[in-house]
Backbone as CSV, one residue per row, in Angstrom:
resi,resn,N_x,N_y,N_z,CA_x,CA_y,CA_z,C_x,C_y,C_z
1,UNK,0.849,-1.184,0.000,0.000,0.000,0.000,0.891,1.243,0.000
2,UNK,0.546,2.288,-0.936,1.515,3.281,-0.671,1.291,4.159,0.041
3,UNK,2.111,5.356,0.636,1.991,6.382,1.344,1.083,7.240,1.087
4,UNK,0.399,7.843,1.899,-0.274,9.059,0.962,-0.360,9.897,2.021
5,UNK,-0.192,11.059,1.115,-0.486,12.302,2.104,-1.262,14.024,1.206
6,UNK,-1.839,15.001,1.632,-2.360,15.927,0.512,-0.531,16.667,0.045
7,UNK,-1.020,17.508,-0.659,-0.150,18.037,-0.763,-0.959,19.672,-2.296
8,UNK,-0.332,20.579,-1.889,-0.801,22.106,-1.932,-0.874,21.766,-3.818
9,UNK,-0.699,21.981,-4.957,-0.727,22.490,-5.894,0.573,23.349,-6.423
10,UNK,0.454,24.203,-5.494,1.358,25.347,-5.583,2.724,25.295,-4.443
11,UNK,2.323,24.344,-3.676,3.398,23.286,-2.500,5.118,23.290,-3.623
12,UNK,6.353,23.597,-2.437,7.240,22.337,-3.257,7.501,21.819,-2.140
13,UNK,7.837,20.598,-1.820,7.959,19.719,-0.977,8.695,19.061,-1.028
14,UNK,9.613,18.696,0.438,10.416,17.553,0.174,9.404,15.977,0.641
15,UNK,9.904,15.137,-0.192,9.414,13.470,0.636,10.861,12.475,0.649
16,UNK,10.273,12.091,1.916,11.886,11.258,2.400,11.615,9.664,2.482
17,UNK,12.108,8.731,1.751,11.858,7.342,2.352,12.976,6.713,2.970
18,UNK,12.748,6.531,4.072,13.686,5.492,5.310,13.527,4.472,4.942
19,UNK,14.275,3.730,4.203,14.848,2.559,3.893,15.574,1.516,4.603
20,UNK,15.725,1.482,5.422,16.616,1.369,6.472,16.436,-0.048,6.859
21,UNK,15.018,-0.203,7.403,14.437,-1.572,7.663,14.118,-2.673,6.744
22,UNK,13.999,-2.328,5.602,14.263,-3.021,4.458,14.952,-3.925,3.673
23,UNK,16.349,-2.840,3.876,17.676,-3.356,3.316,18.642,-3.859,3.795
24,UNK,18.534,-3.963,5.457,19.296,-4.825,6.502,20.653,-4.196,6.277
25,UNK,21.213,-4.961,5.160,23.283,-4.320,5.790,23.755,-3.893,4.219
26,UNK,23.001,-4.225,3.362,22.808,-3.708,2.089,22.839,-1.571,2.505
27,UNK,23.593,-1.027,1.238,23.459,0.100,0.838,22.416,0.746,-0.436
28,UNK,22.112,1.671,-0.468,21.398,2.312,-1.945,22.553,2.719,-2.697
29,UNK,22.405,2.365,-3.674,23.757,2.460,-4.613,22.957,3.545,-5.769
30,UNK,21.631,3.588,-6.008,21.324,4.196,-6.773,19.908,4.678,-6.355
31,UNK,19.516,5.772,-6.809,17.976,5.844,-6.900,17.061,6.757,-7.920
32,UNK,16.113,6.752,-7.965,15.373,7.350,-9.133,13.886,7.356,-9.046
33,UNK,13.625,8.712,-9.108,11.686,8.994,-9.045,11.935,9.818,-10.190
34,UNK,10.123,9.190,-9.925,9.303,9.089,-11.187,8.016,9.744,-11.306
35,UNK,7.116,10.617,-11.868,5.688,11.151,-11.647,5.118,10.024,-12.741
36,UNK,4.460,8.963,-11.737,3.530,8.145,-12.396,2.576,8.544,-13.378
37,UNK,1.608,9.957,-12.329,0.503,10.976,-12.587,0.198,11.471,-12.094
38,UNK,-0.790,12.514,-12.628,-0.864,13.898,-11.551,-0.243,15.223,-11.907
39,UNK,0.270,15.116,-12.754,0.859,16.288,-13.214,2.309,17.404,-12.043
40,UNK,2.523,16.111,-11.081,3.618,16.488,-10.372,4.747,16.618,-11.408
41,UNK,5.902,17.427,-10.526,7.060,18.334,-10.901,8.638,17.635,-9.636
42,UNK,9.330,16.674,-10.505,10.065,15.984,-9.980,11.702,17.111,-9.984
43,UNK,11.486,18.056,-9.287,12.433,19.456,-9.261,14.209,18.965,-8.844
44,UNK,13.843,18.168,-7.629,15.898,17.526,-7.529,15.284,16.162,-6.815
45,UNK,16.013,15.084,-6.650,16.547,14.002,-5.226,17.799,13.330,-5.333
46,UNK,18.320,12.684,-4.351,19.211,12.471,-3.689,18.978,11.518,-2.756
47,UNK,19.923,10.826,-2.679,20.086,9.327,-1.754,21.185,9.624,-0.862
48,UNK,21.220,8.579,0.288,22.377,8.142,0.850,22.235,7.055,0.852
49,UNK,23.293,6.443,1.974,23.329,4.554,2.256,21.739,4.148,2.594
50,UNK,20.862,4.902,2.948,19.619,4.364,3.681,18.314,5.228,3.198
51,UNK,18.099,6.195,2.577,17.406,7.163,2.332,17.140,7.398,0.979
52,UNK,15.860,8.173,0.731,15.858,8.691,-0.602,14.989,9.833,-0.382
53,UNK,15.484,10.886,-1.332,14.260,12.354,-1.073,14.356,12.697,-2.219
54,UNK,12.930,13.392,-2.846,12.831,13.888,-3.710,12.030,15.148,-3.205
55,UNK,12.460,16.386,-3.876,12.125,17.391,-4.104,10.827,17.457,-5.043
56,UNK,9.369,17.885,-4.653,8.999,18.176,-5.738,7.637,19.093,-5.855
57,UNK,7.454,20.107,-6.992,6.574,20.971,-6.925,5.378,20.677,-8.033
58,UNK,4.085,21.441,-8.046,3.299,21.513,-8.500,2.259,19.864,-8.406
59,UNK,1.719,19.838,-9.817,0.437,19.207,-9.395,-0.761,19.571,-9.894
60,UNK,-1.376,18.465,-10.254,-2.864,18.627,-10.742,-4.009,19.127,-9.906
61,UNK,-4.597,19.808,-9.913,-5.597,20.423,-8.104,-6.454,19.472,-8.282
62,UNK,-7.065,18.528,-7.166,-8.260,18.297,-7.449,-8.095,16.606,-7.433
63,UNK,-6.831,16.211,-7.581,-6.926,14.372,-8.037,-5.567,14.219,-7.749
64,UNK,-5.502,12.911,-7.469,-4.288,11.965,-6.762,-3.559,11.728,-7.600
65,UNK,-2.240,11.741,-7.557,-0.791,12.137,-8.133,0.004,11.006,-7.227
66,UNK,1.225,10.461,-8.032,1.417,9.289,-7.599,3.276,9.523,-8.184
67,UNK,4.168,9.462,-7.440,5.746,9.327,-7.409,6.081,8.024,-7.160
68,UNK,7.008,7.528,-8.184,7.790,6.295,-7.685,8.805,6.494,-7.400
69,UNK,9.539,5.596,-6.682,10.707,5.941,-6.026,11.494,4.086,-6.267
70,UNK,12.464,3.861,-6.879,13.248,2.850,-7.458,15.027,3.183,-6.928
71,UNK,14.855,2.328,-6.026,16.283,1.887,-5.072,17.198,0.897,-5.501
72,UNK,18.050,0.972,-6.336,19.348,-0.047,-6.451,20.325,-0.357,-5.328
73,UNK,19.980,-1.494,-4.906,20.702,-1.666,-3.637,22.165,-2.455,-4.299
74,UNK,22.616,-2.501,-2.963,24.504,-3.101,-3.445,24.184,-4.369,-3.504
75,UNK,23.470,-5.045,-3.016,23.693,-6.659,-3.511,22.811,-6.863,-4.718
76,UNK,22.472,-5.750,-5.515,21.420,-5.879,-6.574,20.174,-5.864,-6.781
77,UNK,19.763,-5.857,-5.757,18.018,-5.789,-5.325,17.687,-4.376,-5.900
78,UNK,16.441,-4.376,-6.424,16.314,-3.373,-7.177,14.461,-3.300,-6.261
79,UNK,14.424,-2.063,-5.303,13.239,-2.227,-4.426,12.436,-0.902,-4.993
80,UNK,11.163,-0.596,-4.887,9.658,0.037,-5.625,9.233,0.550,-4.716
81,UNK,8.915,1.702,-4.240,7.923,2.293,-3.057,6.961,3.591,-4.163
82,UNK,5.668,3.694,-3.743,4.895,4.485,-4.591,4.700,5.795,-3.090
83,UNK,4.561,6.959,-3.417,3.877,8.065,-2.723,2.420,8.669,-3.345
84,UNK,1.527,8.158,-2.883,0.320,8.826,-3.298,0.091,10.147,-2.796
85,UNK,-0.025,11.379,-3.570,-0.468,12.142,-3.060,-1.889,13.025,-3.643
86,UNK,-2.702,13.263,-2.650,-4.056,14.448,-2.863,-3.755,15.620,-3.268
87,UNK,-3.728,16.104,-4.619,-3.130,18.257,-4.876,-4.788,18.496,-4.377
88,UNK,-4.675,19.315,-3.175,-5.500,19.626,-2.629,-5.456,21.105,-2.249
89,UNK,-6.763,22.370,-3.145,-6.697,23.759,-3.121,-6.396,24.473,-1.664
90,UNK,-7.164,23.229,-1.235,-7.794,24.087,0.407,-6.441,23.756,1.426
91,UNK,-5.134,23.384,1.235,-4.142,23.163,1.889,-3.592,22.131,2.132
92,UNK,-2.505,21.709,2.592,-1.652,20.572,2.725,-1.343,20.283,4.555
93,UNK,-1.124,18.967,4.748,-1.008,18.472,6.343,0.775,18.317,6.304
């Protein structure tokens, strides 16, 4: 099930995934997001050994918008997390 949370239209936002519990003693060797849909704005991200964040602005008002997020780990595992988000006029949590 993926994350979801609202998020503004006119919002830029960071989203962070803790990876951590996942990948046991394994590192992120790589990573990469994606705007499924929704008309999100994938602006910068950046990884470390355990983490991934993407920067990102704009958005469709009104309907659910969806980021993938694709982790190359060091022993090769290649792991999928989705962020659902609401572009919602009336404000963001």
């Amino acid at each position: 099930m993926p994350f979801e949370a609202l998020k503004h239209p006119d919002e830029v936002r960071d989203f962070v995934i803790n990876w951590a519990d996942e990948i046991g003693v394994a590192t992120i060797t790589a990573s990469a997001w994606a705007v499924v849909e929704g008309g999100l704005v994938v602006d910068s991200n950046s990884f470390t050994a355990t983490t991934s964040r993407c920067r990102c602005s704009a958005g469709d008002s009104g309907v659910w918008g969806r980021l993938q997020n694709d982790v190359t780990l060091s022993s090769g595992a290649v792991l999928v997390r989705v962020i659902k988000l609401h572009m919602d006029q009336d404000g963001a949590t």
